[in-house]
N, C-alpha and C positions, 0 to 999 in steps of 0.2 A: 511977412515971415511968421508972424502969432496966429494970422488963419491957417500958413499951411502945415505947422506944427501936428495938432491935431488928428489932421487928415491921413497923414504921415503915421502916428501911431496906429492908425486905423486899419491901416492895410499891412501895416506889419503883424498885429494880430491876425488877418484875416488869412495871410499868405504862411507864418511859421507858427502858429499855434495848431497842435493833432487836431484832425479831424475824427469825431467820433459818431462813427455809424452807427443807426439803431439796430439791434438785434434781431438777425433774421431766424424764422421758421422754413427749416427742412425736415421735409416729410415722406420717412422711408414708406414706399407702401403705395404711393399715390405721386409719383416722381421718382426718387430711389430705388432701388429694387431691392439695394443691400446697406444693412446700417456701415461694415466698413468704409463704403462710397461716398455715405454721407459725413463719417467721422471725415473725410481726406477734405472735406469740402470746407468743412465747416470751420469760423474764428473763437476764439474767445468770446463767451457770451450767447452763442446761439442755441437756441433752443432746436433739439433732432427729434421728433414726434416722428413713434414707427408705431404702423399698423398692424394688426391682427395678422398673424401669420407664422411659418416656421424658418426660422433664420439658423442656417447652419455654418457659422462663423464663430471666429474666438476676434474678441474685442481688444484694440489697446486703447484707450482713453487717455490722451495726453495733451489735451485743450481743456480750459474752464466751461465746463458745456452741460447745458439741462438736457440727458435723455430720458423720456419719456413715453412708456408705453401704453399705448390706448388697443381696447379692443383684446385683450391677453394676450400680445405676443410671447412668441416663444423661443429662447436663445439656445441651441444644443449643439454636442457637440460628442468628439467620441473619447477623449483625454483630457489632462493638464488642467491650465485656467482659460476659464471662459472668459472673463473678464478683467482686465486689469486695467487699475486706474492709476496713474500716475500725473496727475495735475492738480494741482491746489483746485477746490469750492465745487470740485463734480457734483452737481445731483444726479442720480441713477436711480429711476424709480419707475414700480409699474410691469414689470418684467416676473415669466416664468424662466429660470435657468434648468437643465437639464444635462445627462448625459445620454449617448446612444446605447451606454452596456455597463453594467455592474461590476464588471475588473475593473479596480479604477489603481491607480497608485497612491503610494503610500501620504502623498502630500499633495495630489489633485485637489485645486481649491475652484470653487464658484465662481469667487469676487475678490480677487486681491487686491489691496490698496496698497503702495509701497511706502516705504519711506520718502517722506518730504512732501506726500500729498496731503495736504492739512486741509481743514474746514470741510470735508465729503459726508456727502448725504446720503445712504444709500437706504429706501423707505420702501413698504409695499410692494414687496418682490417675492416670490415663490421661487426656495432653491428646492428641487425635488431629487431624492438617491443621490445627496452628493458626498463625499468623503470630509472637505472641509467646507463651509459654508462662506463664514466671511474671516478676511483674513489681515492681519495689520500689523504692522511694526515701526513702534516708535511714530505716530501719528497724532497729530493734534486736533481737539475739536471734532473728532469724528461723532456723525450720526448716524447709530443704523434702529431703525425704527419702524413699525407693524411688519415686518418680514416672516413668513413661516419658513423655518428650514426641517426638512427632517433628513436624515443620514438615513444608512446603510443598515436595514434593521435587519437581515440574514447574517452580520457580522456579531459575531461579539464584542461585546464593549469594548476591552481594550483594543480591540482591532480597527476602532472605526476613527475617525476625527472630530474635532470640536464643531461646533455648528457654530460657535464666535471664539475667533482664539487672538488674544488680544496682548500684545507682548509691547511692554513702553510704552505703551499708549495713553497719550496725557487730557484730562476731561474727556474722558469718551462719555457720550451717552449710548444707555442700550435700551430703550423703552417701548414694549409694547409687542414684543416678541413671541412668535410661538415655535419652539424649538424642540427636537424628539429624534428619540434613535439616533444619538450620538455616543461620542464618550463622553466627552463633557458639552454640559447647553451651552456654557460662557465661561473660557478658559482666558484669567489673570495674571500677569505674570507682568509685576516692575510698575503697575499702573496707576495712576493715582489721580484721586480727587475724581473720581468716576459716577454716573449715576448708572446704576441695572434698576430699571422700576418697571414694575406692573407686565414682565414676563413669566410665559407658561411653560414651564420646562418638565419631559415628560419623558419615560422611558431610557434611560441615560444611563452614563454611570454616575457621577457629578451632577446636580444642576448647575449650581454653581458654584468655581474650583478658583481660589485663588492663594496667591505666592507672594510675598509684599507687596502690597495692595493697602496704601495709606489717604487716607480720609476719602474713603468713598462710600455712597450710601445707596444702599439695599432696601429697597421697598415694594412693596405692592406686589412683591411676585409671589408666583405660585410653583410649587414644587412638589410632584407626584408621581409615582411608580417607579423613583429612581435609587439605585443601590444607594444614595447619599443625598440628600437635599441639599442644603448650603453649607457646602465649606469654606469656613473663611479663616484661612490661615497665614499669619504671619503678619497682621494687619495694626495700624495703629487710628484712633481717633475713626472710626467709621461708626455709618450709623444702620443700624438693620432692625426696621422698622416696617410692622403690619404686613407681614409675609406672612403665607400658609402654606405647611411643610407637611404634607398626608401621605401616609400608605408608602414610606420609602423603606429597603427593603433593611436599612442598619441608622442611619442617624437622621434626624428631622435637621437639627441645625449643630455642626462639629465647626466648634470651634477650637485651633489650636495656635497657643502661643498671637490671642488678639489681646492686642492691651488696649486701654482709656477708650474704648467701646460703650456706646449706647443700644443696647439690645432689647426693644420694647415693642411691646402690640403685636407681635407674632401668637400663630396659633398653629401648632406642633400638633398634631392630633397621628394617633394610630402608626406612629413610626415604632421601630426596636428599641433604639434610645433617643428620646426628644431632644437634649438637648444636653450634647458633650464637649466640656471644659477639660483643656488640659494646657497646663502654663498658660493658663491665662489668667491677667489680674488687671486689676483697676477698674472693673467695667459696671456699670450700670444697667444692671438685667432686672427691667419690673414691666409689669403689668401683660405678662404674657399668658396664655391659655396654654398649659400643658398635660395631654389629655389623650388615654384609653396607648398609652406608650406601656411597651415592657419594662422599660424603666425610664421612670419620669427625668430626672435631670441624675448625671453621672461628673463628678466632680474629683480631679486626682490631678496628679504631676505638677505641683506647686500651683493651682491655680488657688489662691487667698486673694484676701484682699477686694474681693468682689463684694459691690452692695447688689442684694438678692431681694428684693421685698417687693409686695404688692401683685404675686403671681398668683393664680392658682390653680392648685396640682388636683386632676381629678381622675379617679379609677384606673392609677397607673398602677402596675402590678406591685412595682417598688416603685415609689416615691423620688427615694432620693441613695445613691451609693457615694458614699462621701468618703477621700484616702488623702488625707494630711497629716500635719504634726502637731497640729492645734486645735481647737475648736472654735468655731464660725458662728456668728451671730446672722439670723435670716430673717429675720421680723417683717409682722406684715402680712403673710402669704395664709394664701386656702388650702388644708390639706384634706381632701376628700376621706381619710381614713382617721383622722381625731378624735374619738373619744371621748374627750371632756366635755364642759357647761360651763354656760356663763350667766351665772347666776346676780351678777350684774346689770344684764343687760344691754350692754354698751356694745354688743357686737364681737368681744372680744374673749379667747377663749381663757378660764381662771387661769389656769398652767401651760408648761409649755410643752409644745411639740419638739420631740427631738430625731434626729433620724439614728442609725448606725447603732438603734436596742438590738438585744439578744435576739428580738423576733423577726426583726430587719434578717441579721445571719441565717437564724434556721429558716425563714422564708428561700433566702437566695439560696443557700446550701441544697434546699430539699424542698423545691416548689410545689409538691404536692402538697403540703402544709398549709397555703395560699387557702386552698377550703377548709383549712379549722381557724380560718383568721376570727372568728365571730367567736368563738369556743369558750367558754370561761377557760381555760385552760391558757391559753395562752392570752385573754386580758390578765388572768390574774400573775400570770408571770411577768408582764409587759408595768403592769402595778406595782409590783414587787421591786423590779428594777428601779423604778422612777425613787424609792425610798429605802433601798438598799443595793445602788449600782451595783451589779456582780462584776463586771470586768470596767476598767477603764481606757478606754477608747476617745479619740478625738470625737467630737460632736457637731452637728449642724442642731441649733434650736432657736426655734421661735419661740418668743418671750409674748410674744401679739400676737397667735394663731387667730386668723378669722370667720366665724364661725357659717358664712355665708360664702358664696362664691362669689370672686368680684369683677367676673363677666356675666353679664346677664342672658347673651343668648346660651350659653355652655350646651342645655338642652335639644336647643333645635339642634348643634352642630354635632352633639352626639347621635342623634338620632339619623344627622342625613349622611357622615360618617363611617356608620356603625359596620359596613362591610368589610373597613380595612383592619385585621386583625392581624396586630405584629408577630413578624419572624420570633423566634424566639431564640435567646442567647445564653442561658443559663450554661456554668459549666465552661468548655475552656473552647474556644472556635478561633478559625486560623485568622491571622489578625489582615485586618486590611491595608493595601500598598499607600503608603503613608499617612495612615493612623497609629500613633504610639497607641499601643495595651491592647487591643483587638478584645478579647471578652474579659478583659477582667473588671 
């Protein structure tokens, strides 16, 4: 009975425990003729390898399955969504998506991922003239990563779709993207805890547009020729870091209403306004390059309480437009238009910088003025004030102006820069659709 005990378990395992098959390769192209034939085929786990070719099919994806395109296949179609994923850990990669015509509808998506499909990978894919790119709601763990999208560029902006529109979507990553001729590159809304890094976002309205959007972190991207760089609105605890924001056609980086934010290593160059605060407090904004902007950093609508130090501001037309009920302490920072000596030595300038002088106003009022900036005439009024305030006004001053710039390349990036010459906003311009203050 003790020998056959044993034996006994033995084959009870062998006969009610799953059996688990290895993962088979099917291969549209060379067997299949059509990837929905091999989707119908295929289990959880298997990998679909399709070959170079033009596939005129809309996909449902509703197995855990690696598709994989070798060769550049090509998915098209004449409407709607090409693809939708609905099963938890899809990879989908490797693929050109397309349509057959340019009408498209107002909510025709590339690559829809639905609710409940959690852990997708969608990497390496070409969506070409599409209206929305990739699409998600309320998704966990999504990746979509090295992907080019570019939209509808005969549209105008507000006509066209997001190229990533990302609603509840919880740790998404989005790294490594190149995104263009959209409305928005990567549209937020409700998402948190998210990485956007090291995306190229290009011709747009938005590069990137978000809606409470709490601790996620912005890096490495690039943002260029678009009416707005990053906005990041509504946001708590994120980090936006070592971004470059050129040539946008109104704000490098708009921030509004982001609180207990870390805003550093960014390099703002050539935008309208580099870098606009409004209700925004608590944040830590240093060591950024803000540079060859119409107006270097723009500060109103209760945004106090900000530590500002370690930037520096260079050959921005106006420096800094500051509209509060106090005065602001900004130590620390470079301001390419200073004046003074440091007759110490120490790097630091003797007095301080302040912004929001009488020359600040006639500058802004009467920007032809901008070429008598050198004038004895208006240093010696800008002198005068420093030891007989004429008017009393809230202030921004640096108490530690430094008298060196505290990025070392500044030069080379001026010079490889030097094309993009900001819009210009002086004066009163129609404000933009969810921007508080528009030109003032």
């Amino acid at each position: 009975m003790v020998k056959i005990l044993p034996i006994c378990i033995v084959l009870s395992l062998v006969f009610f425990l799953p059996v688990v098959l290895p993962a088979a390769t099917l291969v549209v192209g060379d067997g299949y003729m059509t990837i929905g034939a091999a989707l119908k085929d295929a289990v959880d786990g298997d990998l679909i390898e399709v070959r170079g070719g033009y596939y005129d099919e809309k996909l449902h994806i509703n197995k855990t399955v690696h598709l994989k395109g070798t060769q550049s296949p090509v998915i098209h179609t004449d409407s709607g969504t090409i693809v939708e994923i609905s099963s938890s850990g899809v990879v989908f990669e490797g693929f050109t998506l397309t349509y057959d015509t340019g009408v498209l509808g107002a909510s025709d998506t590339a690559i829809r991922v639905v609710k409940g499909a959690d852990g997708v990978t969608v990497r390496d894919n070409r969506l070409d003239g599409v209206m929305f790119g990739i699409w998600n709601v309320e998704g966990r763990d999504l990746r979509i990563e090295g992907n080019t999208i570019i939209g509808l560029k005969d549209l105008g902006a507000n006509s066209r779709g997001n190229c990533i529109n990302l609603t509840g979507s919880q740790r998404v990553r989005a790294a490594d993207n190149t995104l263009a001729d959209c409305r928005d590159g990567i549209y937020m809304e409700l998402c948190h805890d998210a990485t956007i890094t090291g995306n190229v976002i290009s011709d747009s309205r938005y590069a990137v547009h978000t809606m409470w959007v709490d601790r996620a972190d912005f890096s490495r991207n690039t943002a260029h020729d678009n009416l707005v760089g990053l906005a990041i609105m509504y946001t708590k605890h994120s980090e936006i870091r070592d971004n470059l924001s050129y040539g946008n056609k109104t704000h490098g980086l708009l921030m509004i209403q982001t609180v207990k934010g870390e805003v550093s290593g960014n390099k703002v160059i050539g935008n309208t306004k580099g870098i606009f605060l409004y209700n925004s407090i608590y944040n830590q904004i240093t060591s950024n390059l803000i540079m060859n902007n119409q107006l270097g950093l723009h500060s109103w609508g209760g945004s106090e309480e900000n530590v500002i130090n370690s930037n520096s501001f260079i050959n921005n037309e106006l420096q800094v437009k500051y509209v509060s009920a106090r005065d602001q302490r900004w130590d620390g920072n470079y301001w390419s238009d200073y004046i003074g000596w440091d007759t110490t030595g120490d790097g630091i300038g003797d007095y301080s910088y302040e912004s929001n002088s009488i020359v600040d106003h006639i500058i802004w009022r009467y920007p032809l003025a901008k070429v008598l900036y050198s004038s004895p005439s208006l240093q010696m009024l800008w002198m005068l004030e420093k030891q007989f305030p004429l008017f009393d006004v809230p202030k921004v001053t640096d108490s530690k102006p430094r008298m060196v710039p505290l990025h070392d390349e500044w030069d080379d990036l001026m010079e490889t820069y030097s094309a993009y010459e900001p819009e210009r906003i002086y004066g009163e311009i129609e404000k933009l659709e969810h921007v508080p203050g528009g030109g003032r």
